[in-house]
N, C-alpha and C positions, 0 to 999 in steps of 0.2 A: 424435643429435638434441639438440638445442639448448633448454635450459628460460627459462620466464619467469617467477622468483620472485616470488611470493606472501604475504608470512608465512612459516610455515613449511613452507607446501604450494607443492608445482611445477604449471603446467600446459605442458605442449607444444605446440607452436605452431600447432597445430589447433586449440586453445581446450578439448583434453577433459587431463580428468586425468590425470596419470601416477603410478597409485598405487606404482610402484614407491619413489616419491621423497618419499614420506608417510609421517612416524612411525608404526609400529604400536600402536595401541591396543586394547586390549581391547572386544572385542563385547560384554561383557554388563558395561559399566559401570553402575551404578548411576542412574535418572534423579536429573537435579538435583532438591534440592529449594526450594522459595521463597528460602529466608535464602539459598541459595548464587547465587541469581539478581539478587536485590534488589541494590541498589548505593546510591543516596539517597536519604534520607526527601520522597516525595512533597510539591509543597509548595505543590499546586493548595485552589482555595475550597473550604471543606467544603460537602459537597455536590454537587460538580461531577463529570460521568459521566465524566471524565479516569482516577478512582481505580477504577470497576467497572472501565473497559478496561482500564487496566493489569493490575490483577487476575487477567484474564480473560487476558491475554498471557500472564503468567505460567502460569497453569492448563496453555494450551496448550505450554508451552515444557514442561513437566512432563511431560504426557499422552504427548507425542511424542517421549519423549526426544530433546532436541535439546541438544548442550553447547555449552557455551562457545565453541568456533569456530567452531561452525556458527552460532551467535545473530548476526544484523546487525539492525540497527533506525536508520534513518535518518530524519530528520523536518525540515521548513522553519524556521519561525519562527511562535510563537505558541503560546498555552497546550499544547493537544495535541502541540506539539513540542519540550516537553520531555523525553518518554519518551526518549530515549538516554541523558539522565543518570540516571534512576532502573534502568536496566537492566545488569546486569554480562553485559559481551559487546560485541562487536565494536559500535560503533554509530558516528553521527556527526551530529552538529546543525551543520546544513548552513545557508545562507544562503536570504530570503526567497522562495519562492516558486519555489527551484531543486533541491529534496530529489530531483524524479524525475529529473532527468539525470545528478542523483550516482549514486543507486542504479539509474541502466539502467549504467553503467562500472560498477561493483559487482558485477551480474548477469551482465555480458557476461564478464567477464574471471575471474569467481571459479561458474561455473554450479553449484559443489557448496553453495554458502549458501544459508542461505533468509532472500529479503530481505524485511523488512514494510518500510513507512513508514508512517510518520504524520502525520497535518497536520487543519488545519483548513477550514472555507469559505473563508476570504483565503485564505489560502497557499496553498489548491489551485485555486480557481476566478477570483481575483481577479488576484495579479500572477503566481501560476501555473498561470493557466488556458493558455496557448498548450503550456506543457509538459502539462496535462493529456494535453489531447486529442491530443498528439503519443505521447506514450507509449501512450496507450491503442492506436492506429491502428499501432504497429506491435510489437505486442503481445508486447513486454516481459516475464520471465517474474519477478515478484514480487508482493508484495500492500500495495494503497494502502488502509490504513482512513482515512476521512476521517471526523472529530469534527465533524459538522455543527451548530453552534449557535446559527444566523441571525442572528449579531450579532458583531462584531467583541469579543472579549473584553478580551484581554492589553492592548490601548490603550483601553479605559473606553469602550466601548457607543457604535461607528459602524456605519452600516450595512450591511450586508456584503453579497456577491452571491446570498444565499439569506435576506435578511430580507422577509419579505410586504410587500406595500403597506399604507402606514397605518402602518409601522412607524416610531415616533420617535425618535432618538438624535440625537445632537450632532451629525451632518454633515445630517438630514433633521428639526427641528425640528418642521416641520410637517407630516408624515410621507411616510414613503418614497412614492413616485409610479414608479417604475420596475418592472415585471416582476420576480419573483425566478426564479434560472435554476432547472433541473431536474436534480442533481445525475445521477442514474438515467441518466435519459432522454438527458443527453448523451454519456453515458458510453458507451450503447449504440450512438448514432448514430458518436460516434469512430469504435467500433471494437473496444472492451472486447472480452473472449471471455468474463469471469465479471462478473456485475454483482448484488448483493444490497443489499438494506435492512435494517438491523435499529436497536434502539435502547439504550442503557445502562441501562434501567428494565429489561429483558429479559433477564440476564446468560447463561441458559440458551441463549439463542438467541444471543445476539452469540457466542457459544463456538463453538455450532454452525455460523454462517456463518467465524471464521479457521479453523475446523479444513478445512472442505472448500475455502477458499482457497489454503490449505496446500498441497493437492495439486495445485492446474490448472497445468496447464504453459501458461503466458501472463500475460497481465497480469490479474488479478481485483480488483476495487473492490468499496468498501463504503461502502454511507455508513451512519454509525452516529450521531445523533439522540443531541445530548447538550447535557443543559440547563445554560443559562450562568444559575446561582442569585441572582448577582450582578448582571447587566443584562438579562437577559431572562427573569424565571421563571416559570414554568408554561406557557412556548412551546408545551411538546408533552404538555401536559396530554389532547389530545384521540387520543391516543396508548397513553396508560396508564389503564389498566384498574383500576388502585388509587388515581388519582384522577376515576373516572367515567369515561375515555376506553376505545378501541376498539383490540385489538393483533388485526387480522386478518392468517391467513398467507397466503402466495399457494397459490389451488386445487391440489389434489391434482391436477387432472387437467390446471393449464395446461404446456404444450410448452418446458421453457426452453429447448427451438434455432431457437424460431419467436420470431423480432427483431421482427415487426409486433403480436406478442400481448404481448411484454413490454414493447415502445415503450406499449402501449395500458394494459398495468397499470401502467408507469412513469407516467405520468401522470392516473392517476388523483387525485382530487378530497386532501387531507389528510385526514386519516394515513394514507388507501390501503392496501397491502398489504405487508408485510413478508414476507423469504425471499430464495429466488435467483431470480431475475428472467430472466437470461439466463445461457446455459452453449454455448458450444459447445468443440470440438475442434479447433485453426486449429490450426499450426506457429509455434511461436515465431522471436521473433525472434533468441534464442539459438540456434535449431536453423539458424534462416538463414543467422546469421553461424560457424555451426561449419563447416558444408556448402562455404562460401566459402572458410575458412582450409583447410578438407580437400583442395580443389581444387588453390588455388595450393599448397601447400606439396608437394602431388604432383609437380610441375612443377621443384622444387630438392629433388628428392629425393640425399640421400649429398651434398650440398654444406654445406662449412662458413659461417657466419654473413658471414664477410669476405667468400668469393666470390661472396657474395648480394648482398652491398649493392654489391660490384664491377659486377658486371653490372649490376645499376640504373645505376650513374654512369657505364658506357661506353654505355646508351642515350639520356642527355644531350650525351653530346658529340657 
């Protein structure tokens, strides 16, 4: 059987691991701690909910012990996607508004990493909104937190695909006039299988929503409510509880595999409800594409590499 190098790990041409061909390391390594994770001095506005999440990335890379190879962290362009440079571990700061199609090649061909990405309202809803909602729909098995801060940050306060109407910055003077979209809500309609809210005033709770993204086998989204202190502050004032606003979770008793009861809390009124919204069960799209490789590769089974690609080329002539 014929490998496709990876790093230092092999997979086999089904797409599953061949832990034969994987250094051994000890099971009961030590987790990382912060300083061995940390890589550059953060170097977002003080103040800005960039440094709780990261934080909190970290927290969870600790909690779960997760090392060094197994860390990927990929991110677009714009304040929030800076995290790869601050993170020691596999990562990659990827071009405008194309982070998800790096890390679905990332997912697909390496299914033992656990991929996050991070981004912002542009970068994920603006010139990467088509890859949004393409990822989500064919349900991708990593986790998108997206830094929602209704305002374009990193290029000095435009307005972004999730600024309210009335909102004014240097592209809408005289204030925004367009709908802002509904991160959630379209997340859901894609096609997501995990879809939660939470906010960086909350660190307790942002925790708790990457921990159980951590585990869904499919694509899980987050949007995580984080204030740009420098162009838009006090956005989510109505939010936080420490300065007079309202941190409601979603009910005890709502159904998250019922998509018309989370469409209907997704869209509730601001600040609405915080939590996981939707959850279900689907087959990844990793599972799909293994199932596919499992098949053909049945079919050259005990054949070498050359007489594989032979046969293709005498079906062209």
């Amino acid at each position: 059987m014929s490998k496709l190098s990876f790093g230092y790990e092999a997979l086999d041409r089904t797409g599953d691991l061949n832990v034969g061909e994987i250094p051994e390391l000890p099971e009961d390594r030590p987790a990382l701690k912060k300083k061995q994770i940390a890589a550059d001095h953060p170097t977002w506005c003080p103040g800005c909910g960039d440094f709780s999440v990261l934080a909190l990335y970290f927290r969870l890379i600790e909690k779960r012990k997760i090392h060094h190879e197994k860390i990927t962290t990929v991110a677009g362009i714009g304040c929030s996607s800076r995290f790869p440079y601050f993170v020691q571990g596999h990562g990659t700061h990827f071009i405008h508004g194309r982070a998800l199609p790096y890390a679905t090649g990332v997912s697909l061909c390496r299914p033992d990493l656990h991929v996050f990405v991070f981004g912002g309202d542009g970068d994920a809803f603006s010139i990467g909104g088509n890859h949004f909602n393409h990822t989500a729909r064919k349900n991708v098995r990593l986790t998108y937190v997206v830094m929602d801060n209704w305002v374009y940050g990193l290029t000095k306060k435009q307005t972004s695909p999730t600024s309210p109407v009335g909102f004014k910055s240097k592209t809408d003077m005289w204030g925004a006039v367009d709908p802002p979209i509904n991160p959630a809500k379209q997340a859901i309609a894609a096609g997501a299988t995990f879809v939660a809210r939470s906010t960086h005033t909350n660190p307790k709770h942002i925790h708790e929503m990457m921990d159980a993204a951590l585990d869904h086998e499919g694509f899980s989204f987050i949007q995580c409510l984080s204030e740009c202190t420098e162009f838009y502050e006090g956005a989510f004032d109505a939010a936080n509880p420490r300065k007079g606003g309202e941190f409601n979770l979603v009910p005890e008793d709502h159904d998250v595999t019922d998509q018309d009861a989370a469409i209907k809390l997704a869209d509730e009124v601001f600040p609405g409800k915080f939590g996981i919204l939707y959850k279900v069960d689907e087959k990844s799209k990793n599972a799909k594409e293994q199932e596919i490789n499992a098949k053909f590769q049945a079919k050259v089974e005990g054949m070498e590499d050359w007489e594989i690609l032979q046969q293709n080329f005498n079906r062209m002539k």
